[in-house]
N, C-alpha and C positions, 0 to 999 in steps of 0.2 A: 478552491482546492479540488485538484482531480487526482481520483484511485482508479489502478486498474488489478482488481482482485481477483486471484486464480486460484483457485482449488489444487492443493498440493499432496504428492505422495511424498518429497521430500524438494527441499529448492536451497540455493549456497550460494553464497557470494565470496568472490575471489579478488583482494588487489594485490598485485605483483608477485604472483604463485601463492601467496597467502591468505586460507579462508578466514574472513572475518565474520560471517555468520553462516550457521547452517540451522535448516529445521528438518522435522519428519511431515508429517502427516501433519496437514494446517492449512496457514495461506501464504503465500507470496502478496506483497501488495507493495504495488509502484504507486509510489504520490511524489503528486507536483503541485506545487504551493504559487499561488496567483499573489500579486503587491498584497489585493482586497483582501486576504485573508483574515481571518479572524481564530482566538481562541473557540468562541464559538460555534465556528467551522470546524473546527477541531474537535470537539468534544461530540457535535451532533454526527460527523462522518465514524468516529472512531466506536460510539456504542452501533453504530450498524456494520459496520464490519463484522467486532463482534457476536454480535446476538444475528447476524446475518444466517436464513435457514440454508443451506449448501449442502450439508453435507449427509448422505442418507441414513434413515432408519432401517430397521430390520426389515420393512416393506418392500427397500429399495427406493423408496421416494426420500426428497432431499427435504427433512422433517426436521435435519439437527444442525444446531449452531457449534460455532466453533470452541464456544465455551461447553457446551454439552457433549462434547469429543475429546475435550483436555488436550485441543491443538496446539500449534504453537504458530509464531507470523515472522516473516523473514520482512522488514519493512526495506523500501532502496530506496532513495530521490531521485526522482524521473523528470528533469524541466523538461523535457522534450514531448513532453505531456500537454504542455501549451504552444505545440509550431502551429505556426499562420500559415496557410499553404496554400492561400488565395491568389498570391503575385507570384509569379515563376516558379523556377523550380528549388531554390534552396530556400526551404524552412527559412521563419521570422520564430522568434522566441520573447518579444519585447512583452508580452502579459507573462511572462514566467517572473516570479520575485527574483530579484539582484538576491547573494548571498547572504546579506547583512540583515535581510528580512527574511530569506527561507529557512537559513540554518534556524534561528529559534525556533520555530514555528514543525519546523522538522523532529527536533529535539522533543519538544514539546508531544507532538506524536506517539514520539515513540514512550516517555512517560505515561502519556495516557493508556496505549494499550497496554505495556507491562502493569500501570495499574487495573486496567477493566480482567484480566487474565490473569493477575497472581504471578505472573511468571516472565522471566527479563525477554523481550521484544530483540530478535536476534537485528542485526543492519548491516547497511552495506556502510559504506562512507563517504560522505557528504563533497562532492564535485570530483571524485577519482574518479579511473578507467575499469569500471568493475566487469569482471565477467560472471552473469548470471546463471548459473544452470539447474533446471528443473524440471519436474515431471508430474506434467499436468494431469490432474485427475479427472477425467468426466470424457472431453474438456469442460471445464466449470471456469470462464471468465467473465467476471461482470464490473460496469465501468459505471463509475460512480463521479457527482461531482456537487460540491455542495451551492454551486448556485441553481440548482434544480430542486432543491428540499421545498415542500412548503412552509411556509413560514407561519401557519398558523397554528 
C-alpha cells in the first residue's frame, strides 16, 4: 500500500461538477492498494498518517499531529501510484490491485481513519474521473508505503 500525504489548508474532490468530498485544514491522502495488501497494511499505515508530527506548533516547528489539530483527511484512490515506468513510455500498472481487491481494502481505509479521528474520512470515489483541488500547506508532502515499515 502506497500514500502520498500532503499537508492541507483545504482539498475537494469533484465527479461530474459534483463535490463529493471536501476538507479544511488536514491532509489529502492518495492511496494505492498493491494485490499483497493486507489488513494489516492497513491498520499500521493509517495510525501513522494520523499521529503523523506535520503540522506546527506555536514554535513554528512541525511538533503536531493531525489528531492534535482536530483535522480532517480527504482520502482518493490513486492506482496510478503503482506505474512501472521501466519499459517505454506508457505507464504499466499490473502491481496495482484489480478492483475486486482494492475497493475493500479502500473501504476499509477509510473506516479506519474515520475511526482513529472521531470524525467521517471525506472521499473521492472509487475508479471515476475526479478532479482534485487543493491547497498545499508547507508544501508538506510525504510518501509513504507499507512495504518499507520494519516489521519488527
Amino acid at each position: 500500500m502506497r500514500a502520498v500525504i500532503q499537508r492541507v489548508t483545504e482539498a475537494s474532490c469533484t465527479v461530474d461538477g459534483a463535490i463529493t468530498g471536501s476538507v479544511q485544514q488536514g491532509l489529502l491522502v492518495l492511496l494505492g492498494v498493491e494485490e499483497t495488501d493486507t489488513a494489516a497494511d492497513i491498520s499500521w499505515l493509517a495510525q501513522k498518517i494520523v499521529n503523523m508530527r506535520v503540522f506546527s506548533d506555536e514554535e513554528g516547528k512541525m511538533n503536531r499531529s493531525l489528531l492534535d489539530i482536530k483535522g480532517s483527511i480527504l482520502l482518493i484512490s490513486q492506482f496510478t501510484l503503482f506505474a512501472s515506468t521501466k519499459k517505454g513510455n506508457r505507464p504499466g500498472f499490473t502491481r496495482a490491485a484489480k478492483p475486486e481487491i482494492a475497493i475493500p481494502l479502500y473501504e476499509k481505509m477509510k473506516a479506519e481513519l474515520s475511526g482513529l479521528t472521531g470524525t467521517p474520512t471525506a472521499a473521492g470515489i472509487f475508479g471515476a474521473d475526479m478532479k482534485i483541488s487543493l491547497v498545499n500547506d508547507g508544501p508538506v508532502t510525504i510518501v509513504m508505503d507499507t512495504q518499507d515499515r520494519d516489521n519488527h
